[in-house]
N, C-alpha and C positions, 0 to 999 in steps of 0.2 A: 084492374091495376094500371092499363094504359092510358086510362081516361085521368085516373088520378096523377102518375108524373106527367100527362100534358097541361092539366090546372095546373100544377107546382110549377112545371117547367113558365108556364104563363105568368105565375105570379113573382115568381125569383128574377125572372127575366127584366118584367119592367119595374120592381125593386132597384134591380143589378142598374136600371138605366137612370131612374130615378135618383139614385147615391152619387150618381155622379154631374146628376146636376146641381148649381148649387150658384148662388150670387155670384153677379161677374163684379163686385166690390162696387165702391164709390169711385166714381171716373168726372173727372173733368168736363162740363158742360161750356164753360164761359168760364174767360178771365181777361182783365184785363188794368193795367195800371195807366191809360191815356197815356201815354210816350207817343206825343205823334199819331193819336186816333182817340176822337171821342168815345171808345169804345160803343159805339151803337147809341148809345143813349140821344135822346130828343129834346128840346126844350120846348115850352110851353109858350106861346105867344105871349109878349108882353113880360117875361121872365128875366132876373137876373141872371140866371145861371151862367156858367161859361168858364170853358176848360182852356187851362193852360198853366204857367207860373203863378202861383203866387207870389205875392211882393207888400211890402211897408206901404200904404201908401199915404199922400200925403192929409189926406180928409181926415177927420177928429169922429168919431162914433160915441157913441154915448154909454162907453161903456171900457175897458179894460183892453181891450181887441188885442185878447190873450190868444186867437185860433191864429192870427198873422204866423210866419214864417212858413219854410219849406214845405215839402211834398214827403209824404209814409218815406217814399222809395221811388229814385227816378227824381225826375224835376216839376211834373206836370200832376195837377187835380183837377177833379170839378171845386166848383165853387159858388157860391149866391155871388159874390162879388171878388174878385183876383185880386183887385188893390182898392179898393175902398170898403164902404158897409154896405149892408143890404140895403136896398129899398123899404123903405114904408108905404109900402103897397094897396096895405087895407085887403088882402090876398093871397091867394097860394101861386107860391112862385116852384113849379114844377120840373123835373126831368123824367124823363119815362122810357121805357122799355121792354117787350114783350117779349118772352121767353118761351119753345118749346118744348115740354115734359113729357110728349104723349108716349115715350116709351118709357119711361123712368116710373121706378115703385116709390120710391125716397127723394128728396132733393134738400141740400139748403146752401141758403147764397150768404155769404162775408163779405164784410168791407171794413175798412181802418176810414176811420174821421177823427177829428174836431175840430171845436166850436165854439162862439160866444154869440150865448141866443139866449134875448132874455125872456124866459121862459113864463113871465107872471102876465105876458100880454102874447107872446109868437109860440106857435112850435115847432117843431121839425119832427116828420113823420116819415115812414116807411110803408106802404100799403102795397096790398098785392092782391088786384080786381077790385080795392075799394075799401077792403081788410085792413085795417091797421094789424099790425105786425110790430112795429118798434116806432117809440117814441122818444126822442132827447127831452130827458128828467133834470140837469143841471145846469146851471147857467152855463157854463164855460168849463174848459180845461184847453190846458195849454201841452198834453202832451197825446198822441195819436196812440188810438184804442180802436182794437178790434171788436167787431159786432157780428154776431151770426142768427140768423131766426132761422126755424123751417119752414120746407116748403111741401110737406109730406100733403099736408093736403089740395093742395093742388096737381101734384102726380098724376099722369095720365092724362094730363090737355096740356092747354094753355095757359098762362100768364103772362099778365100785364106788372111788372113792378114800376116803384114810384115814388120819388124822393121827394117832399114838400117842407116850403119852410110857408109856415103860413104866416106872412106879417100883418102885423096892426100899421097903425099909423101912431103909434106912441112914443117907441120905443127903435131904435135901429143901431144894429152891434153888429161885427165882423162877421158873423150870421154861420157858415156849415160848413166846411172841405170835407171831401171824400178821395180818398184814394184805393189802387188795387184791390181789385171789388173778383169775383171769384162763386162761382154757380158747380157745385158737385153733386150727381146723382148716383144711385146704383138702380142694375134695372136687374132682374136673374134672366139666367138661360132657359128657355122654354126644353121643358121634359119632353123629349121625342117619342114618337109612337113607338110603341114592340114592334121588331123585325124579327124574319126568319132569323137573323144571327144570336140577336139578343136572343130568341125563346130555344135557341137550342145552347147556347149557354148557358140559359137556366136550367135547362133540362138537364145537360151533362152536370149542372149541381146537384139537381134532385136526384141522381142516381147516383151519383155518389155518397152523398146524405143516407141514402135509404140502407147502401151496400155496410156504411159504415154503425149504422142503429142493427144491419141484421150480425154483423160481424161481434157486437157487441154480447148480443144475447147469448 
């Protein structure tokens, strides 16, 4: 009879500990909308990219340069070019930034853009260690949309994310803004080993259990 409420007591015990572990939710990893900090991010040598105001500018692009005016929120974005078009580069015109997950089970990152990129020669991609993840599918829009991929597989290391606008030499349009960009994970709480307290908690359940099945009969 002993040996058996000590298994019970063992088993209820780290039950009892185990219910109360449970997701500490999705928490905040990284955010940032450039107000006065490139938030982290890197350019690639040889690169348009560069953060600041956007503005009108006076150069003519070959195209509608529907992405021109302000920022999501705030005053400040990235951008392939502030106040002109992109380069025709014949290239990937790069921003980059290495993220780490190694405690997180889930992860995904958001960001508000638009753009006029003409898509039948350039792209704009999102990769993360080389992955494509998201790709701009429309030439242009003129109004700021949010985009979110996951990052669940990558959970548990590291990451390199990575904004590209690949130019031809064909074709050059107001090209990508990005604004308040945003990295959320959840990681759980590690189930703690059975303690003296826990398994005499359990125990005091299993006798109780037992008193109230024998009170029954």
């Amino acid at each position: 009879m002993t040996k058996t409420i000590s298994a019970a007591a063992a088993v209820l015990g780290t039950a009892l500990l185990a219910a109360t572990a449970s997701s500490a939710g999705a928490g905040p990893i990284y955010s940032s909308g450039f107000e006065g900090s490139d938030g982290g991010w890197s350019v690639t040598a040889g690169s348009d990219w560069e953060r600041g105001i956007p503005v009108d500018g006076a150069e003519a692009c070959d195209g509608p340069e529907s992405a021109r005016g302000g920022a999501h929120q705030g005053s400040e974005v990235w951008a392939t070019n502030l106040d002109g078009c992109h380069a025709n580069a014949e290239g990937p015109l790069t921003i980059s930034q290495s993220f780490d997950l190694s405690a997180y089970e889930t992860a995904s990152f958001s960001w508000w853009q638009r753009h006029d990129i003409f898509i039948f020669y350039d792209r704009g991609e999102l990769r993360a260690d080389g992955q494509l993840l998201y790709e701009v599918t429309t030439l242009g829009r003129t109004d700021w949309a949010r985009e979110a991929v996951s990052l669940d597989a990558f959970a548990g290391g590291t990451v390199e994310l990575s904004f590209t606008l690949q130019a031809s030499q064909v074709i050059n349009r107001a090209g990508w803004y990005l604004d308040e960009m945003a990295l959320v994970g959840e990681r759980a709480v590690p189930v703690p080993e059975p303690t003296t307290a826990s398994l005499l908690l359990g125990g005091l359940a299993a006798l109780a259990f037992g008193r109230r099945r024998r009170g029954a009969r």
